[in-house]
Kinemage of the C-alpha trace (Angstrom):
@kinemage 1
@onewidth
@group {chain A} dominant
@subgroup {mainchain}
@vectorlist {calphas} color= white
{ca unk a 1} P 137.288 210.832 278.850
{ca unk a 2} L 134.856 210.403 275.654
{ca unk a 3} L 135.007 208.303 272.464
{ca unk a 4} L 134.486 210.667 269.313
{ca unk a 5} L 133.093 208.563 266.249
{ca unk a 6} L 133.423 209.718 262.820
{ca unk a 7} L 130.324 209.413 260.683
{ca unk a 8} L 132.417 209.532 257.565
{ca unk a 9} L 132.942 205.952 257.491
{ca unk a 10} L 129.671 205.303 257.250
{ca unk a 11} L 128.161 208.181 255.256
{ca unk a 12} L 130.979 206.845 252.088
{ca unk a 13} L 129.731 203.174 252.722
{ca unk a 14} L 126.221 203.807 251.794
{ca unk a 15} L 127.082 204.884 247.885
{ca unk a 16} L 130.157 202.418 247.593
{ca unk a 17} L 127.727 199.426 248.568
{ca unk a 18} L 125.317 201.027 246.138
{ca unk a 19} L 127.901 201.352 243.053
{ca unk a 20} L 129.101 197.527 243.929
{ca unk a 21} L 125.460 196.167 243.594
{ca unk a 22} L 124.273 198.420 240.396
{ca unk a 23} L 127.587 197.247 238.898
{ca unk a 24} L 127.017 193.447 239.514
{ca unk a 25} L 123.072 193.932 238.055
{ca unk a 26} L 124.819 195.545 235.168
{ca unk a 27} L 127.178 192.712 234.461
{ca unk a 28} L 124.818 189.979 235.347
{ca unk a 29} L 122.021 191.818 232.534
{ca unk a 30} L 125.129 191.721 230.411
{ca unk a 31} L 125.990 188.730 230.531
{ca unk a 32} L 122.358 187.221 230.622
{ca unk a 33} L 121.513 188.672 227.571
{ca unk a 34} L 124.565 187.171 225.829
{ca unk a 35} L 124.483 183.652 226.898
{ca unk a 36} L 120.243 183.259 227.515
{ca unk a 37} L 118.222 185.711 226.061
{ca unk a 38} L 119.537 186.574 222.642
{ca unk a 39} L 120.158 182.801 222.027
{ca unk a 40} L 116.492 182.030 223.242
{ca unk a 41} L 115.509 184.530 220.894
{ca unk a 42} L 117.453 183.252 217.541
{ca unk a 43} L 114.522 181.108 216.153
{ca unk a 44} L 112.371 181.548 213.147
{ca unk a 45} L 110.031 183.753 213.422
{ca unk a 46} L 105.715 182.428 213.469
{ca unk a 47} L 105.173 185.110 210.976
{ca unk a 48} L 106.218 184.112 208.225
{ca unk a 49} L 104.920 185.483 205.015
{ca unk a 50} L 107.037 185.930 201.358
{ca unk a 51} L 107.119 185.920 198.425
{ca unk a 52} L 110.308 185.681 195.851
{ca unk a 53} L 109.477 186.058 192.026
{ca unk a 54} L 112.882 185.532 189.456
{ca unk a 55} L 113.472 187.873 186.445
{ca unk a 56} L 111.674 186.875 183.071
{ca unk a 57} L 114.627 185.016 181.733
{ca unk a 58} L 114.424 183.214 177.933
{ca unk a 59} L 113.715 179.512 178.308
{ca unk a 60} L 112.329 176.469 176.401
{ca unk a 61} L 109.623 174.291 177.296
{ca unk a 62} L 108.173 170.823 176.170
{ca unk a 63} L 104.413 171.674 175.615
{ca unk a 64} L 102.777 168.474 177.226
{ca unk a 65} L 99.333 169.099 175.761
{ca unk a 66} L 100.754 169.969 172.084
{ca unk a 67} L 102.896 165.944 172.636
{ca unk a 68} L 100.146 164.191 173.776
{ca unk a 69} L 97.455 165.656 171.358
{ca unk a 70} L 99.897 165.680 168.372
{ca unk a 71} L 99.434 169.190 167.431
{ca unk a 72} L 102.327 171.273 166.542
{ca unk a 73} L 102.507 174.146 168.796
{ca unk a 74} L 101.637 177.236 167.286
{ca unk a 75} L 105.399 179.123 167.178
{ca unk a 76} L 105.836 176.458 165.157
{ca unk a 77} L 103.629 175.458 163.629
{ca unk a 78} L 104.745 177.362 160.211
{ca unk a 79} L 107.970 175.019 160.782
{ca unk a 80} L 108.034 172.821 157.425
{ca unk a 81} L 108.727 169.755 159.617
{ca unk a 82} L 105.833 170.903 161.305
{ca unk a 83} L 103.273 171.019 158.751
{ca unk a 84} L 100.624 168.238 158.228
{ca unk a 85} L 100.914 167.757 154.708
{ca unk a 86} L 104.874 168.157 154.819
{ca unk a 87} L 104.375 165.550 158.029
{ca unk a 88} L 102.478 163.058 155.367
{ca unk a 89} L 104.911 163.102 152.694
{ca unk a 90} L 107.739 162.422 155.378
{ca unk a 91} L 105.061 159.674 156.911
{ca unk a 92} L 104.699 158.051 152.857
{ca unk a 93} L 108.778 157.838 152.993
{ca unk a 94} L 110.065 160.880 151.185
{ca unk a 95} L 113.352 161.115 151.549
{ca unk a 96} L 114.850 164.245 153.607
{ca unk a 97} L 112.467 163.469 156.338
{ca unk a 98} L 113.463 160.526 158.775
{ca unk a 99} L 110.780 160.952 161.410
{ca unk a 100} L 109.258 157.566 161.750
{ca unk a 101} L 105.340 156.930 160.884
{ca unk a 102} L 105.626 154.878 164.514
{ca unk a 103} L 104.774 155.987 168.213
{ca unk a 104} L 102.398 158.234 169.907
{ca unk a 105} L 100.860 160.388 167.642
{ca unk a 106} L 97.046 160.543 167.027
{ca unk a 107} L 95.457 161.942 164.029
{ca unk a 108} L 95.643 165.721 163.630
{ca unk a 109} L 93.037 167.966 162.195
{ca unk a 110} L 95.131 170.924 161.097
{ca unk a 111} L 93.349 171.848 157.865
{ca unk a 112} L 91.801 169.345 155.110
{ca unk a 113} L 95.307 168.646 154.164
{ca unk a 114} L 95.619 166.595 157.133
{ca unk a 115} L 91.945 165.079 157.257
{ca unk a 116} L 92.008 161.482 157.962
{ca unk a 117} L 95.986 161.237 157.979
{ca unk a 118} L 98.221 159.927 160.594
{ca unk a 119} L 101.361 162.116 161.349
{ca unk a 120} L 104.535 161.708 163.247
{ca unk a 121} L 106.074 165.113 164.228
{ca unk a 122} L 109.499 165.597 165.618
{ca unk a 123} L 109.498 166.627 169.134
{ca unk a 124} L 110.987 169.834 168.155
{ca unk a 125} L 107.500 170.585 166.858
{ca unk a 126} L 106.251 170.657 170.632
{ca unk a 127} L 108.698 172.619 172.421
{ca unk a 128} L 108.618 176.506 172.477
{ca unk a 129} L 112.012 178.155 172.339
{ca unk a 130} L 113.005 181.333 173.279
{ca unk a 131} L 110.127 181.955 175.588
{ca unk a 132} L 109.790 184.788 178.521
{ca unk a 133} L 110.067 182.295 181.797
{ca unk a 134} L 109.337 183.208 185.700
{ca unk a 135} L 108.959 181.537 188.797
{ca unk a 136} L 107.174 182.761 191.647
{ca unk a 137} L 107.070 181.227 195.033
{ca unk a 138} L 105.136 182.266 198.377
{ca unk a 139} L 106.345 180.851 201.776
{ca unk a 140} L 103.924 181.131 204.651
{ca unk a 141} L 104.012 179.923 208.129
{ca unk a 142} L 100.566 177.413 208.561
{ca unk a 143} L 99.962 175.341 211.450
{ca unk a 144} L 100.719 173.389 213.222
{ca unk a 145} L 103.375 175.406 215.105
{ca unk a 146} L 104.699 176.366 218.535
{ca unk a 147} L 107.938 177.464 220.653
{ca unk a 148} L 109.888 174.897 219.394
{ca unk a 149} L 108.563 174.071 215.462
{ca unk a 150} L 107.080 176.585 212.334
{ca unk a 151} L 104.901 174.335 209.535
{ca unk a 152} L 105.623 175.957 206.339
{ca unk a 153} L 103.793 176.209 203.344
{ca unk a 154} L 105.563 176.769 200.023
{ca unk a 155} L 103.726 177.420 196.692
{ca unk a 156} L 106.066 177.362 193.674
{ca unk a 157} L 105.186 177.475 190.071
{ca unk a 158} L 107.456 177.861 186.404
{ca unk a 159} L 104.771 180.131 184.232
{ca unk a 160} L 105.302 181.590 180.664
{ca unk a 161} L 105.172 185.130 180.387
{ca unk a 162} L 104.043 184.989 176.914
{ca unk a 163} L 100.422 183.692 177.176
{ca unk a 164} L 97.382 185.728 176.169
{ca unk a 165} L 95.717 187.467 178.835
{ca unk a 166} L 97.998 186.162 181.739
{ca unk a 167} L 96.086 183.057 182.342
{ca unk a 168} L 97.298 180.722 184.563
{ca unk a 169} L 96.407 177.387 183.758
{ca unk a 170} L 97.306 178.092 180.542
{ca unk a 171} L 101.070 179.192 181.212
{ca unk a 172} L 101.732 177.022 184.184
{ca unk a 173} L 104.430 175.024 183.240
{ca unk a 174} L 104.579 172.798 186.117
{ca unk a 175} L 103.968 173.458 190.359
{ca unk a 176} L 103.920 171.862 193.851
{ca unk a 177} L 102.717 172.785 196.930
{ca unk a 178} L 105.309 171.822 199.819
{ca unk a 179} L 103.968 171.370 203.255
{ca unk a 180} L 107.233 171.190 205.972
{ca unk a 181} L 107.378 170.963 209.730
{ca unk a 182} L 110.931 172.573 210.692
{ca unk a 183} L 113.145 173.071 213.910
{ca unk a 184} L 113.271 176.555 214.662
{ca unk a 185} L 116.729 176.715 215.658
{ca unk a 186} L 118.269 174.345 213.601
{ca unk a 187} L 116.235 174.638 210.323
{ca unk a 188} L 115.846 171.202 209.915
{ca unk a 189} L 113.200 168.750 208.946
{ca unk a 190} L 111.589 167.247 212.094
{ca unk a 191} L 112.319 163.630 212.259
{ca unk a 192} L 108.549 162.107 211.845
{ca unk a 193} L 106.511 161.859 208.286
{ca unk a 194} L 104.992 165.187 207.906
{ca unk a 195} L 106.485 166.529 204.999
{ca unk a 196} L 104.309 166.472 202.292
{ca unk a 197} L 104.925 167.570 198.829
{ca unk a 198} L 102.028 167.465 195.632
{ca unk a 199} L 103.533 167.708 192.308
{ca unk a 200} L 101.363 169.051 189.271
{ca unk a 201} L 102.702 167.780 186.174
{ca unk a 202} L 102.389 170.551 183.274
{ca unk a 203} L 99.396 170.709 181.909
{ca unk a 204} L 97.825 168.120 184.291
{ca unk a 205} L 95.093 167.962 186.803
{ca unk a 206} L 96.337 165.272 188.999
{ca unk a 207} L 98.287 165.770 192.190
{ca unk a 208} L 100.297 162.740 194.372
{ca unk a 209} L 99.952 162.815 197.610
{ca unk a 210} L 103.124 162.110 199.737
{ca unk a 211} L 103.507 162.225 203.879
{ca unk a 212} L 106.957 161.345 204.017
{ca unk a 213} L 110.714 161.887 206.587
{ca unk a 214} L 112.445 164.607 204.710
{ca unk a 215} L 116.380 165.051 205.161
{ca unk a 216} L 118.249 168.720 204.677
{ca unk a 217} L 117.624 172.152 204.381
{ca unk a 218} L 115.633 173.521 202.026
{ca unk a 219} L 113.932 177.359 202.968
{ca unk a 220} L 116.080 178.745 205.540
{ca unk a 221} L 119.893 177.814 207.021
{ca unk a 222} L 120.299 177.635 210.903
{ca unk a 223} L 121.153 180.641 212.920
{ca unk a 224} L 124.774 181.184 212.706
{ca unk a 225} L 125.618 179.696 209.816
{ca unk a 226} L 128.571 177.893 209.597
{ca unk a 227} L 131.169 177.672 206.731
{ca unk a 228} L 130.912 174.083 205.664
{ca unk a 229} L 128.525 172.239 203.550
{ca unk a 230} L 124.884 171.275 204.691
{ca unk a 231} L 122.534 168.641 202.905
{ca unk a 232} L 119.985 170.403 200.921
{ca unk a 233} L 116.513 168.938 199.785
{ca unk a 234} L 115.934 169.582 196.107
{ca unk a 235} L 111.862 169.314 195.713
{ca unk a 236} L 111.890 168.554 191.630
{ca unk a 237} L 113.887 165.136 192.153
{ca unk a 238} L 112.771 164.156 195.968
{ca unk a 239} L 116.421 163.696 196.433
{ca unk a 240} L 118.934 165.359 199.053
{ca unk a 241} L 122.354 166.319 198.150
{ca unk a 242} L 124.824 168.371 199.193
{ca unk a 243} L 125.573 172.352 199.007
{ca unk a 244} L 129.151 173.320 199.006
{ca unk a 245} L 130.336 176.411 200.663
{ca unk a 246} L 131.784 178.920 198.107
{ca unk a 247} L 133.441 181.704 199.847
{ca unk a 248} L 132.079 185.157 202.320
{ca unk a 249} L 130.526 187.773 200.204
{ca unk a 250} L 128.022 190.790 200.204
{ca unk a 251} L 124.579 191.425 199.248
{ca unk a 252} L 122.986 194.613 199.348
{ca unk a 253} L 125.785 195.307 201.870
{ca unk a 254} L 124.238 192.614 204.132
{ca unk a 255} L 126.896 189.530 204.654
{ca unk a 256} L 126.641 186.742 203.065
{ca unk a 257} L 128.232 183.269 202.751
{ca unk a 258} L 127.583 181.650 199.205
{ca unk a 259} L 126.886 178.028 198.959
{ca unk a 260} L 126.680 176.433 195.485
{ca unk a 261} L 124.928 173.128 194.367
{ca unk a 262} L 125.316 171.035 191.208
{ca unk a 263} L 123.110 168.733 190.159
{ca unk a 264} L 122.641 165.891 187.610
{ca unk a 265} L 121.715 164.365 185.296
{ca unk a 266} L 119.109 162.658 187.406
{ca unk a 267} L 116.913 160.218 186.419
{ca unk a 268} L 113.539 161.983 187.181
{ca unk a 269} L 111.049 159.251 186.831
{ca unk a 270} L 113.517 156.933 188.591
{ca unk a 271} L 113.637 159.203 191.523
{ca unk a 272} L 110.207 160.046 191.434
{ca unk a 273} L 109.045 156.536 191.222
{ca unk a 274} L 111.286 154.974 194.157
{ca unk a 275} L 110.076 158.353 196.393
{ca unk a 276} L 106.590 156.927 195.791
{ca unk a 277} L 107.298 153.459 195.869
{ca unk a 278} L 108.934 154.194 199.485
{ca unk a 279} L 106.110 155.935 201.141
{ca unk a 280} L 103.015 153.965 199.763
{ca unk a 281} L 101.686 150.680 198.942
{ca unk a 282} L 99.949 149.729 195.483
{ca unk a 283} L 99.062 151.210 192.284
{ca unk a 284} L 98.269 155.367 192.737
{ca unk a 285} L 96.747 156.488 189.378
{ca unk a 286} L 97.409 160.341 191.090
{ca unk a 287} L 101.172 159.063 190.941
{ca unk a 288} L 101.462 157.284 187.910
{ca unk a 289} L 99.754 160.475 185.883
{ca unk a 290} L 102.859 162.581 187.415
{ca unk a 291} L 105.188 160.099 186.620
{ca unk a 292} L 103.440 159.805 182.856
{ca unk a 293} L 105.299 163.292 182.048
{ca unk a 294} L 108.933 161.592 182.323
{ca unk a 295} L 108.756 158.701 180.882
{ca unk a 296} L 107.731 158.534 176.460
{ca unk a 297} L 107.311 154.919 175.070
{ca unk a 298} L 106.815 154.198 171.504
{ca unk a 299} L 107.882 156.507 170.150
{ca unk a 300} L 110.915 156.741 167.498
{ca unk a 301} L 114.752 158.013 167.267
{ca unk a 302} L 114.035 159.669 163.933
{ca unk a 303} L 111.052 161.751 166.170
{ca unk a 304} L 113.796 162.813 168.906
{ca unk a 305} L 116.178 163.664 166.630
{ca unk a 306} L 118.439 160.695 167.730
{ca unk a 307} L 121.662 159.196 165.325
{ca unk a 308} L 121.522 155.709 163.805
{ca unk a 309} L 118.093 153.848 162.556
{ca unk a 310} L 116.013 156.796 162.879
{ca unk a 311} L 112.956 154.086 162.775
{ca unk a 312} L 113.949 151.929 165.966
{ca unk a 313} L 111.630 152.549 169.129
{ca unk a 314} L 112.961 154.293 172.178
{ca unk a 315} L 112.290 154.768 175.614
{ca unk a 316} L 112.892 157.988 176.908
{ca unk a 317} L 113.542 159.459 179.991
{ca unk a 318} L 113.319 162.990 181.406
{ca unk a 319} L 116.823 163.793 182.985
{ca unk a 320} L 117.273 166.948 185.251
{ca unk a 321} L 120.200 168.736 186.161
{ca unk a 322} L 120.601 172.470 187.844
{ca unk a 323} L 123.131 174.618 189.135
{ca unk a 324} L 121.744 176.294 192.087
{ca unk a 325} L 123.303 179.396 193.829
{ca unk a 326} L 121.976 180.643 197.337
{ca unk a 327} L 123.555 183.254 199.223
{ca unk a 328} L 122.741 183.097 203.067
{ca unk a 329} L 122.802 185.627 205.971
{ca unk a 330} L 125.058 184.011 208.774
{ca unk a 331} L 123.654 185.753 211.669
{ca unk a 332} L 120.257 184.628 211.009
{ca unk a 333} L 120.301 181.835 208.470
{ca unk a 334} L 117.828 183.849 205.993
{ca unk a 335} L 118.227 182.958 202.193
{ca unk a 336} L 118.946 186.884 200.896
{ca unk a 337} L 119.488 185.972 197.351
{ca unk a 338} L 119.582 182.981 194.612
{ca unk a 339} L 119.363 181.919 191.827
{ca unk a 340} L 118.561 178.325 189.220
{ca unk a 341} L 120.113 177.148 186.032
{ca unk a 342} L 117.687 174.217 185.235
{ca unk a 343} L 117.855 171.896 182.029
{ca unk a 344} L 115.300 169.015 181.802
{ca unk a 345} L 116.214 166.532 179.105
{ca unk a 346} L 115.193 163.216 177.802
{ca unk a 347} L 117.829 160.702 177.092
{ca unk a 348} L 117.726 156.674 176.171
{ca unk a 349} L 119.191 156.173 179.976
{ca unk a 350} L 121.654 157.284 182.704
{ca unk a 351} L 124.991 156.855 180.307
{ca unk a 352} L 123.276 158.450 177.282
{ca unk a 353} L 122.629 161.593 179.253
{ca unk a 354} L 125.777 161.796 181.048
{ca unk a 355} L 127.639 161.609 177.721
{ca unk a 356} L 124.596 164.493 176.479
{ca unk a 357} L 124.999 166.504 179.278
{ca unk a 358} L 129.391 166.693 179.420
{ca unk a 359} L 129.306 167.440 175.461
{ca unk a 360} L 128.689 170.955 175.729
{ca unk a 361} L 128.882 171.069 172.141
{ca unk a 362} L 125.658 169.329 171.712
{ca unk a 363} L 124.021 171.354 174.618
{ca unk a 364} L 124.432 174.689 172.287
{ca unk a 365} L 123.172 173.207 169.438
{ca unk a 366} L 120.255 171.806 171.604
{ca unk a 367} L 119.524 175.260 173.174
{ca unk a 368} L 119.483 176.668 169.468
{ca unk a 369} L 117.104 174.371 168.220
{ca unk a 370} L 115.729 172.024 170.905
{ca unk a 371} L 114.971 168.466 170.134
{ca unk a 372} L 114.524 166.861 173.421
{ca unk a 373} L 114.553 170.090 175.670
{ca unk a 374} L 111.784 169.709 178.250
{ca unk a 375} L 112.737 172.424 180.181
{ca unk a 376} L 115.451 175.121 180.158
{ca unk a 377} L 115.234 178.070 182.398
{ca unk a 378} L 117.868 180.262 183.937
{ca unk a 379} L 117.397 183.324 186.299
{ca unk a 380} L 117.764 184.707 189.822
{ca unk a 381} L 115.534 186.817 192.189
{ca unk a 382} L 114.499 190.284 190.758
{ca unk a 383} L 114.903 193.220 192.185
{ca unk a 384} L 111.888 193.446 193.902
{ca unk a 385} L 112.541 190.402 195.613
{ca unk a 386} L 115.633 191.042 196.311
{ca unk a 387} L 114.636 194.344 198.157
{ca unk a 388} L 112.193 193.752 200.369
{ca unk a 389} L 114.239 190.251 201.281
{ca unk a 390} L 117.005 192.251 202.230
{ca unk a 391} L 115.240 194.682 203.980
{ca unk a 392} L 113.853 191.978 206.482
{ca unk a 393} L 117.167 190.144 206.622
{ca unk a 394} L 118.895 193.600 208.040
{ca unk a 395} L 116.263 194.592 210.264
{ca unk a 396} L 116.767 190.741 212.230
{ca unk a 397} L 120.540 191.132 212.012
{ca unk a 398} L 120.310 194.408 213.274
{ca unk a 399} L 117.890 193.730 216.379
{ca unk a 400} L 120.653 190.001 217.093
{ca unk a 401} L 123.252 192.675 216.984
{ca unk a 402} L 122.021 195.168 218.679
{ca unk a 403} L 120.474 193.081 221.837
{ca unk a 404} L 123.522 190.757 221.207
{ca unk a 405} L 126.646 192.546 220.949
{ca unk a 406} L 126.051 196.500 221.290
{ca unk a 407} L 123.612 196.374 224.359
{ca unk a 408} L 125.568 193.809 226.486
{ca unk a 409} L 128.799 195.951 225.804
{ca unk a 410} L 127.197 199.386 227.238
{ca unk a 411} L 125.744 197.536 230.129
{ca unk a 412} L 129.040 195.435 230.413
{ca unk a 413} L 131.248 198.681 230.361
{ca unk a 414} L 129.039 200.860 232.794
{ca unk a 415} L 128.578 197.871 234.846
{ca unk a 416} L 132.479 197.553 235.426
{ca unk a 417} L 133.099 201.062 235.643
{ca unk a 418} L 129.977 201.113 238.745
{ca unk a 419} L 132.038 197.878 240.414
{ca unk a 420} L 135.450 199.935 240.152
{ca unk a 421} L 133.866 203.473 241.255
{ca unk a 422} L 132.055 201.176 244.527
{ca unk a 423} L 135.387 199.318 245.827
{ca unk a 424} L 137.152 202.845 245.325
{ca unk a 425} L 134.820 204.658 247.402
{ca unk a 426} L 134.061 201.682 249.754
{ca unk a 427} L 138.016 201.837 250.588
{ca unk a 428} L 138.504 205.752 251.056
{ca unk a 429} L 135.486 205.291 253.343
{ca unk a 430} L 137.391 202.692 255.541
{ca unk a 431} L 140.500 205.094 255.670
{ca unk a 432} L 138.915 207.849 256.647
{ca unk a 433} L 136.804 205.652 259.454
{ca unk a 434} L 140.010 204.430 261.217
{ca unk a 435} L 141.567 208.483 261.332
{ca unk a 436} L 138.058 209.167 263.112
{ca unk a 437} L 138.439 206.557 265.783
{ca unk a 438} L 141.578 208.348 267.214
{ca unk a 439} L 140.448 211.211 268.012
{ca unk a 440} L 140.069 211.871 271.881
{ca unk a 441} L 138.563 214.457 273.896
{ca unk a 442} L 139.440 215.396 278.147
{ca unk a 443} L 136.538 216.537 280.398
C-alpha cells in the first residue's frame, strides 16, 4: 500500500508566504516614512533665496540731513514757518511765532534774506508728510551651514518712492543687514554669539558692529506650528517680545495661523544703548553715530511743538511702537504673509510718550501735520510677494503631505490588504494539504 501526497499544499504556500512578506515591506515603508523619513526631512531648506517688497503705502519721515544741516526740506520749504526771513522775525521775538532762537540749528543760506542769520525752525520743517514709502527685504541662506544649522542673511531697507531718479542713498530712510545662525528644525537662534546685526542710521555712513546671543523667532516659525505664542526678535529695538496667536485662517487658500504683535512705546536709544553696552567694552564712535539719530539735545519745546514755556530746553527721545501681523503656514513654519504699522516718535521720556501714544486724539492731529513724527509707515506684502511666497509655501506643504500622509496611506492600505490576501491563502492551502494526505491507494 502507497502514500499519495497532494502538491496543493504546497503549490498555495508559495504565493501566501509571498503576499505575507510584500504586505509587511508595505507596512514597514509605511510606517517608516511617517515616523523617520518625512520628519528627517521637515528642516529648512540650504537654498534659501527671497525677496518680500510691501505696497507703496503714504508715510512721514524725519529728514536727518535737512535737522542736522538746518535746512527746511524742500516740500516745505514754501511753509511760512519755514521760511528764513519768516524764521528771523520769529528768531527777533515777533509774536505768533514761539520757536525758540536756542538749540541745534546752524546758519542757513537759503537766499540773501537769510545771509549771515541764525534760524531756529520747527521740526515740522524737516519731516516730509504724505510720502510714497516701501520696504524691501532679501533673505538668503550664507554660510556657515550644514545638516543641522542654515546662516541667514537678511537685507532690509525703508526707501521713499518719491526721489528723483530712484537713487538709493538718497531715499534710504534707514537699513540693517542681519546675519543669523538658526536650528533647522526648531527655527531658533543657536545658543552661541553669532548673530550679528549692523544698523545704518538714515542718512548716515556708519554701521555698529554687534556679535551677540539672540532669543526668538524672527524669519521663519518651526515645522508644525503650534497654536500658542512664541518669542519673537524685533531687529529695530534689539528687544524680544512676545507674538500672540490670533486665530486659524487662509491665505491664498494655503492655511494659515495668524499671530499678532504689539509693540511700544520703546525707548529706542535706551534699548539700543544697553544692546551695545551688553556686548562690548568702551566708547564705539560706529555706535554712538547710530545712537546720535535718537537722542536731540538742545534743542527747544517751542521747536517740537511742545505746551508750556515754549523756550525751555528738552531732551528728546525717539520712541517706537508697531503693530505687526504675520500669518504662518503650520505644516512648514513659512511666513506666507505680513504686514507693519510703525510710528517712530520723540517724546521728553517713557511717561510723556505713553500718555502721547494712548491719546489717539493727538496721534491724528500728529499724522495731519507732524511735529515730532520720525517715522510713520504702514503696509503689508504686495502682490508680487505675496505670489511667488505662496507658491513656494504650497509646493513644501504639498511634497510633507504627499510623502507624509497620502503615500504612507496607499502603501499602508495595499500593504494590509497583501497581509490579509497571504494568511487567507496560506490557510486554504493547509486545508486542502490535510484532504490530500488521506487519500490511499491498494496494489
Amino acid at each position: 500500500m502507497a502514500r499519495q501526497s497532494s502538491s496543493a499544499g504546497r503549490r498555495s504556500s508559495v504565493p501566501a508566504l509571498v503576499l505575507v512578506g510584500l504586505g509587511a515591506f508595505l507596512i514597514t515603508i509605511a510606517l517608516a516614512l511617517v515616523f523617520f523619513v518625512v520628519p528627517a526631512q521637515k528642516k529648512t531648506p540650504l537654498d534659501i533665496n527671497s525677496t518680500t517688497v510691501t505696497e507703496v503705502a503714504p508715510g512721514a519721515v524725519l529728514v536727518g540731513r535737512a535737522l542736522a544741516g538746518n535746512a527746511p526740506t524742500e516740500l516745505n520749504a514754501d511753509r511760512p514757518e519755514c521760511r528764513p526771513e519768516d524764521g528771523a522775525e520769529a528768531a527777533s521775538g515777533d509774536e505768533g511765532e514761539a520757536d525758540a532762537p536756542e538749540g541745534e540749528a546752524v546758519e542757513t543760506q537759503d537766499g540773501a534774506e537769510a545771509d549771515d542769520s541764525e534760524v531756529q525752525f520747527p521740526v515740522s520743517c524737516f519731516i516730509d508728510n504724505d510720502i510714497p514709502l516701501y520696504s524691501q527685504r532679501r533673505v538668503m541662506a550664507v554660510e556657515p551651514s550644514d545638516a543641522d544649522v542654515i546662516t541667514l542673511q537678511a537685507a532690509q531697507s525703508l526707501l521713499r518712492e518719491d526721489i528723483a531718479g530712484g537713487d538709493e542713498v538718497e531715499s534710504l530712510i534707514n537699513a540693517t543687514v542681519d546675519r543669523i545662525t538658526l536650528d533647522r528644525v526648531t527655527a531658533q537662534p543657536v545658543d552661541e554669539a553669532t548673530s550679528t546685526l549692523q544698523v545704518v542710521a538714515g542718512g548716515a555712513d556708519d554701521t555698529a558692529p554687534t556679535g551677540f546671543v539672540r532669543e526668538g523667532l524672527q524669519y521663519k516659525f518651526p515645522f508644525d506650528t503650534e497654536q500658542r505664542a512664541y518669542d519673537y526678535f524685533d531687529a529695530s529695538t534689539f528687544t524680544t517680545n512676545p507674538i500672540e496667536f490670533v486665530g486659524e485662517t487662509s491665505v491664498g487658500g494655503i492655511e494659515a495661523y495668524e499671530f499678532t504683535q504689539d509693540l511700544g512705546p520703546i525707548d529706542m536709544w535706551s534699548s539700543i544703548r544697553d544692546h551695545f553696552a551688553s556686548i562690548s567694552d568702551g566708547y564705539d564712535p560706529a555706535v554712538e553715530s547710530v545712537l546720535a539719530s535718537y537722542r536731540r539735545e538742545g534743542m527747544t519745546a517751542g521747536q517740537w511743538g511742545l505746551e508750556g514755556d515754549p523756550e525751555r530746553e528738552v531732551d528728546m527721545r525717539r520712541f517706537y511702537t508697531n503693530t505687526r501681523t504675520v500669518y504662518v503656514n503650520p505644516a512648514t513654519g513659512q511666513i506666507i504673509n505680513g504686514k507693519e504699522d510703525i510710528f517712530q516718535f520723540f517724546a521728553e521720556d517713557q511717561a510723556e510718550a505713553d500718555a502721547f501714544f494712548s491719546d489717539k486724539a493727538r496721534l491724528e492731529e500728529e499724522k495731519a501735520e507732524p511735529t515730532r513724527t520720525a517715522v510713520r509707515f504702514q503696509s503689508g506684502w504686495n502682490d508680487e510677494t505675496q505670489e511667488s511666497t505662496l507658491a513656494a509655501a504650497q509646493d513644501s506643504a504639498d511634497t510633507l503631505n504627499t510623502f507624509g500622509r497620502v503615500v504612507p496611506a496607499v502603501l499602508g492600505i495595499l500593504g494590509l490588504l497583501s497581509l490579509i490576501g497571504g494568511i487567507v491563502l496560506g490557510l486554504r492551502g493547509s486545508r486542502g494539504g490535510t484532504g490530500g494526505r488521506t487519500t490511499r491507494t491498494r496494489a
